[in-house]
TIMAR-185655 format. One line per field, with one value per residue (C-alpha): residue number from 1; x, y, z; residue in one letter. Coordinates in Angstrom, 2 decimals. Example, Ala and Ser with C-alpha at 12.3 -4.5 7.8 and 13.67 -1.06 7.14 Angstrom:
<rs>
n = c(1/2) .
u = c(12.30/13.67) .
v = c(-4.50/-1.06) .
w = c(7.80/7.14) .
res = c(A/S) .
</rs>
This chain:
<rs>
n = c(1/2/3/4/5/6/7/8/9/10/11/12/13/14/15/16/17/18/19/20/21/22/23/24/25/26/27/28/29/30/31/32/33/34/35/36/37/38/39/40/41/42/43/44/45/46/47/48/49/50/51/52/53/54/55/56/57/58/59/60/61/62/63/64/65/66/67/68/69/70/71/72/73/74/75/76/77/78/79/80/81/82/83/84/85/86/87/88/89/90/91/92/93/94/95/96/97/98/99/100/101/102/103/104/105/106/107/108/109/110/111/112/113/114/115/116/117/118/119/120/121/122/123/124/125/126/127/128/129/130/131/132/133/134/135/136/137/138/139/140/141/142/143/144/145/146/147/148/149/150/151/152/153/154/155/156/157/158/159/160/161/162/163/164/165/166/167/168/169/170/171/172/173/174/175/176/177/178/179/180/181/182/183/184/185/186/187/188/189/190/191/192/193/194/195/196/197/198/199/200/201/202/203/204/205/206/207/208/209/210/211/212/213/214/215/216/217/218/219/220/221/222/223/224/225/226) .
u = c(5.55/2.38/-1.28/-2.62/-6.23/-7.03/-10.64/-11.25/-14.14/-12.10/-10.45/-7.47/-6.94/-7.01/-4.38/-2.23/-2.45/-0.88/2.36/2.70/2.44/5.15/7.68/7.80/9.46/7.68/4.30/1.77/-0.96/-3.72/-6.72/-8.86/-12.39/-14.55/-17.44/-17.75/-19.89/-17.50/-14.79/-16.65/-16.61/-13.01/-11.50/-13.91/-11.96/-8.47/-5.94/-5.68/-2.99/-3.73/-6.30/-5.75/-9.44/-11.62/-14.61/-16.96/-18.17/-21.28/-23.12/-21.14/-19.00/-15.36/-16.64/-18.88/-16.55/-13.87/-16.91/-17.51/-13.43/-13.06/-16.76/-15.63/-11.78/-10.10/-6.38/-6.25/-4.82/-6.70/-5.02/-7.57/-6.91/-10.30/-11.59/-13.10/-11.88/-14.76/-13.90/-17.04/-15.60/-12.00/-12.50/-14.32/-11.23/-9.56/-11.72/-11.52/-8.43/-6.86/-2.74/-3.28/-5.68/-4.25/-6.78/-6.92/-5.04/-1.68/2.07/3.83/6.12/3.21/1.95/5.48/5.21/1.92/3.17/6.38/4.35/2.42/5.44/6.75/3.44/3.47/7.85/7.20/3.99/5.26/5.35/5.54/7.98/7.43/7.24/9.24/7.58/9.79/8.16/4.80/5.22/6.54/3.15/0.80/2.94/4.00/7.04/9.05/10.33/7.05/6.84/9.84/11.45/13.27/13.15/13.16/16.02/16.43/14.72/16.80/15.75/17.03/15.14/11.82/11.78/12.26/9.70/7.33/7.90/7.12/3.95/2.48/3.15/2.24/-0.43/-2.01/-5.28/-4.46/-3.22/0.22/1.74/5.12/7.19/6.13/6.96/10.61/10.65/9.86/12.04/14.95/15.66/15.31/11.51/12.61/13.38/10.12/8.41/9.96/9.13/5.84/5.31/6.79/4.06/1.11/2.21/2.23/-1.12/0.65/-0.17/-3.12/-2.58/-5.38/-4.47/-5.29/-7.28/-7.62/-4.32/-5.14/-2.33/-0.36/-2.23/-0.48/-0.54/-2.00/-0.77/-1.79/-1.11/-3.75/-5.16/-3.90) .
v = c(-36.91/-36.77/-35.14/-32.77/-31.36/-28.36/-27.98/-24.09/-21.67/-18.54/-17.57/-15.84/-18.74/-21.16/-18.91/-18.91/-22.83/-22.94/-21.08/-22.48/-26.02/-24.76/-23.60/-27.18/-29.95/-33.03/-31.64/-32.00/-29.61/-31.55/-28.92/-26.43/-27.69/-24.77/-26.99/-30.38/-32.00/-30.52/-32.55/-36.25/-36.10/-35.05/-37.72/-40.30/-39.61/-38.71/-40.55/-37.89/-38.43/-35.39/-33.24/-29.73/-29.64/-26.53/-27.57/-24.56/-24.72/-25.14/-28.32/-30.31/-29.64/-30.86/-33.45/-34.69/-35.15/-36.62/-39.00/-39.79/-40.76/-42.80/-44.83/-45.38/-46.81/-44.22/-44.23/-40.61/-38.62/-35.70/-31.85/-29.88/-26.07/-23.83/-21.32/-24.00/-24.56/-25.67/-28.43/-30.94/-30.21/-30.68/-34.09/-35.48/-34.83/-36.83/-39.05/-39.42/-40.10/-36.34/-35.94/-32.70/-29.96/-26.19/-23.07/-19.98/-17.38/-20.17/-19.41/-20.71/-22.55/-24.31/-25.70/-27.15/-28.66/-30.27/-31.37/-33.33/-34.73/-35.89/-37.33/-38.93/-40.76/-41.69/-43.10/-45.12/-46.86/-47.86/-51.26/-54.11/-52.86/-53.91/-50.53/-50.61/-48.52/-45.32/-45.39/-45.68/-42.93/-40.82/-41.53/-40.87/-37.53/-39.04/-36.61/-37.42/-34.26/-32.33/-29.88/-28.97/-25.37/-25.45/-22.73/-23.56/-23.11/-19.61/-18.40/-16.34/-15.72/-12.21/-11.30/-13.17/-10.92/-7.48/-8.19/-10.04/-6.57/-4.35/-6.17/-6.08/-2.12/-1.82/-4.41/-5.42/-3.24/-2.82/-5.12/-4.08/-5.08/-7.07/-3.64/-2.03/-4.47/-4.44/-1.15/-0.77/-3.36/-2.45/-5.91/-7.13/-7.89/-11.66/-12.33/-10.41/-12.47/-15.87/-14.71/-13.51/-17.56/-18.83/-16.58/-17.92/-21.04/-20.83/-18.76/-15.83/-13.69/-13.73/-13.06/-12.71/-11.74/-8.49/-8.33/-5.05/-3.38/-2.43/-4.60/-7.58/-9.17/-8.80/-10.29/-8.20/-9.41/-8.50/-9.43/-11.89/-10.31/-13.70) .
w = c(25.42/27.19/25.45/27.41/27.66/28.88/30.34/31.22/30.18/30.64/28.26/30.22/32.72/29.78/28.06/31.25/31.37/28.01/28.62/32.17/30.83/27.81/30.31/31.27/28.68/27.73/27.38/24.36/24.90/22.50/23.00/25.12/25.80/27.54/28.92/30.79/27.79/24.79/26.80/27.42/23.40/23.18/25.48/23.89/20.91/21.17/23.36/26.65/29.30/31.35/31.66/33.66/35.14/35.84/38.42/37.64/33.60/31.79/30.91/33.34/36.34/36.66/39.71/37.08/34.38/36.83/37.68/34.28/33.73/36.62/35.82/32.20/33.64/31.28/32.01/32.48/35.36/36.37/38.40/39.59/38.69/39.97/42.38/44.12/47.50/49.34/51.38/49.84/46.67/47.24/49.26/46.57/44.41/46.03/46.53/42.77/42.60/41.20/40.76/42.48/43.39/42.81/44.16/41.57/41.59/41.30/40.21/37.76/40.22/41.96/38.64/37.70/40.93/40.25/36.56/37.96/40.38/37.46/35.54/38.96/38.99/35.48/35.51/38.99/37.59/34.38/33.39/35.75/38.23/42.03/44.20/47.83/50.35/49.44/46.19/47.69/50.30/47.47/44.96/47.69/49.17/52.96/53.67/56.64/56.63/56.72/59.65/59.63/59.79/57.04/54.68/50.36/48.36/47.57/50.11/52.75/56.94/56.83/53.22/54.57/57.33/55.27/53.19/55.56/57.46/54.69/53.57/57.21/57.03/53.40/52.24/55.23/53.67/50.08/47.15/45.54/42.94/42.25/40.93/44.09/46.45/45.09/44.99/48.55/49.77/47.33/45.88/42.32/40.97/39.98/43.71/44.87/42.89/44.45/47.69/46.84/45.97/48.77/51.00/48.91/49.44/53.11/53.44/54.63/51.17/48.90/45.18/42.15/38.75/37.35/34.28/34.28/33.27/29.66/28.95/30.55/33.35/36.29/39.57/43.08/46.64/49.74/53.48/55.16/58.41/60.43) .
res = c(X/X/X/X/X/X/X/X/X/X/X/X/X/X/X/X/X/X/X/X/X/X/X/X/X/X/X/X/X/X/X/X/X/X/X/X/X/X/X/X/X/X/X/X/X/X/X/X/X/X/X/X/X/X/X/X/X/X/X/X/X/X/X/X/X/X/X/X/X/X/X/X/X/X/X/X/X/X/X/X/X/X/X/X/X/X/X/X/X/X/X/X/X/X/X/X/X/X/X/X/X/X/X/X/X/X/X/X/X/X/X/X/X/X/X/X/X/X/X/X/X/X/X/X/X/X/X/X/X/X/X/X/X/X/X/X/X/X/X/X/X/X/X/X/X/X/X/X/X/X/X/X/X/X/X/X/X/X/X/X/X/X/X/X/X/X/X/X/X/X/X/X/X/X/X/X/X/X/X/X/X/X/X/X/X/X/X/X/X/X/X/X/X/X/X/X/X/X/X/X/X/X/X/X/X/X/X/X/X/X/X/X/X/X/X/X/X/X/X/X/X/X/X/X/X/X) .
</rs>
């Protein structure tokens, strides 16, 4: 079981964090720190092995706590989860040494992927064992395979193109939701929703969450003008 610490001032996001890290097994979430300083005394006192790390908070940033982890040798890995995507800020990330860096608004499939890269990390470095250079390509993300055309599991050519088609007609200029997406296209909301990730992911869509429902958040899309 690994302790995790989740450092976010907003309420909401921190809230989201939660159930996104309980949809995924093997996960101890030990606390919710809202500023930089609030966490320095938390991980100086409980054992942490994962912090989920906002970079914009008072007191101190999350460059500055990431600083302060790596200066005091704490074995504790660090994924980035903030609306910061400036490029200063994201290369000194890495530079730090981060597990991953994931750019508000994020899906819930994109932050399992950032917690199993996580555990991946945390099984191949165990103990004393001697890596081969598959294991080392894996830990520091060299695919082979990147570049290529191959589409994701459960994603389809011919469904790609309907709805790619009906968001350049539909929300090239205004945000829709999820519900009217599938209604428009005429497939199930579960499966709009899957490809509605899988165009994040690529930069072809832009999502934010919606606050302002009165009721369950719920997440806007539009088309990027590329």
């Amino acid at each position: 079981m690994y302790n995790v610490l989740i450092v976010e001032d907003d309420p909401m996001v921190a809230m989201i964090n939660q159930q996104y890290i309980a949809q995924n097994v093997g996960f101890n979430i030990l606390g919710i720190c809202r500023d930089g300083q609030s966490t320095l005394d938390f991980i100086n006192s409980n054992k942490v092995d994962l912090i989920i790390l906002d970079q914009y908070m008072p007191k101190l940033n999350g460059i500055d706590v990431l600083r302060y982890i790596r200066l005091q040798e704490l074995p504790i890995s660090v994924i980035m989860v903030t609306a910061a995507n400036d490029s200063q800020t994201v290369e000194e990330a890495l530079r730090l040494g981060i597990v991953d860096y994931l750019v508000k608004p994020f899906t819930a499939v994109r932050f399992g992927q950032a917690l199993t890269t996580f555990v991946n990390r945390q099984k191949t470095l165990s103990g004393d064992n001697t890596l081969d250079q598959k294991n080392i390509d894996e830990l520091i993300g060299f695919n082979m395979a990147q570049g290529s055309n191959v589409l994701p599991k459960g994603i389809q050519e011919s469904t790609l193109r309907t709805v790619e088609n009906f968001l350049k007609e539909n929300a090239f200029s205004k945000e829709m939701t999820s519900d009217e997406i599938a209604d428009g296209v005429g497939i199930s909301r579960v499966t709009i929703r899957r490809y509605m990730n899988y165009f994040i992911e690529i930069g072809n869509v832009t999502g934010r969450m919606n606050y302002e429902t009165g009721g369950r958040p719920c997440m806007m899309y539009i088309w990027n003008k590329v």
